[in-house]
C-alpha positions, 0 to 999 in steps of 0.5 A: 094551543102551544107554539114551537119554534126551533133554531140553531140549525145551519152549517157545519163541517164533519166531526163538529157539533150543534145545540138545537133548541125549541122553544115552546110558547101558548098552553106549556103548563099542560105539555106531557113531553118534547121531542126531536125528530129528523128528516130527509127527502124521501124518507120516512121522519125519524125520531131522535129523543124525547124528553117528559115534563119530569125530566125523563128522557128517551133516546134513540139507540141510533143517537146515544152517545151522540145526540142528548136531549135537555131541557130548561123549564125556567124558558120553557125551552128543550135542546138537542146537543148533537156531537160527532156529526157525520153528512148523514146526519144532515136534514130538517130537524123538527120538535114537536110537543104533546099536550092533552092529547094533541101533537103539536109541530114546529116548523124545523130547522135545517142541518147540514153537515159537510165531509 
């Protein structure tokens, strides 16, 4: 079993930024990879990036240059740098993990971005 908690969400104006960390907890030695996803009411959950145990990452073409995802395995923890925020960007941003097959969720921190 792994356990994911997220923070560092919250408030923020327009043209700022945010550090999103997870931080995983049980059964890490066997996690493949991490990843950060988004939603808003009444749409679909959008992937942002993922990161693998060797290091390798993913990031959605809608996110480069934006948004990057890092990892630090010495706290068994994954970022998600956001940079350039717009109000759109404002939602509920989730991790998740795979581990031996199995996702596992955290329960997502919320952010919200005004013009």
């Amino acid at each position: 079993q792994v356990q994911l908690v997220e923070s560092g969400g919250g408030l923020v104006q327009a043209g700022g930024s945010l550090r999103l960390s997870c931080a995983a907890s049980g059964t890490v030695f066997s996690i493949n990879s991490m990843g950060w996803y988004r939603q808003t009411p009444g749409k679909r959950r959008e992937f942002i990036a993922r990161i693998t145990d060797g290091g390798s990452t993913l990031h959605d073409n809608s996110y480069k240059g934006r948004f990057t995802i890092s990892r630090d395995n010495a706290k068994n923890t994954v970022y998600l740098q956001m940079n350039s925020l717009k109000p759109d960007d404002t939602a509920v941003y989730s991790c998740n993990a795979i581990s031996r097959g199995s996702t596992y969720w955290g329960q997502g921190t919320g952010v919200t971005v005004s013009s």
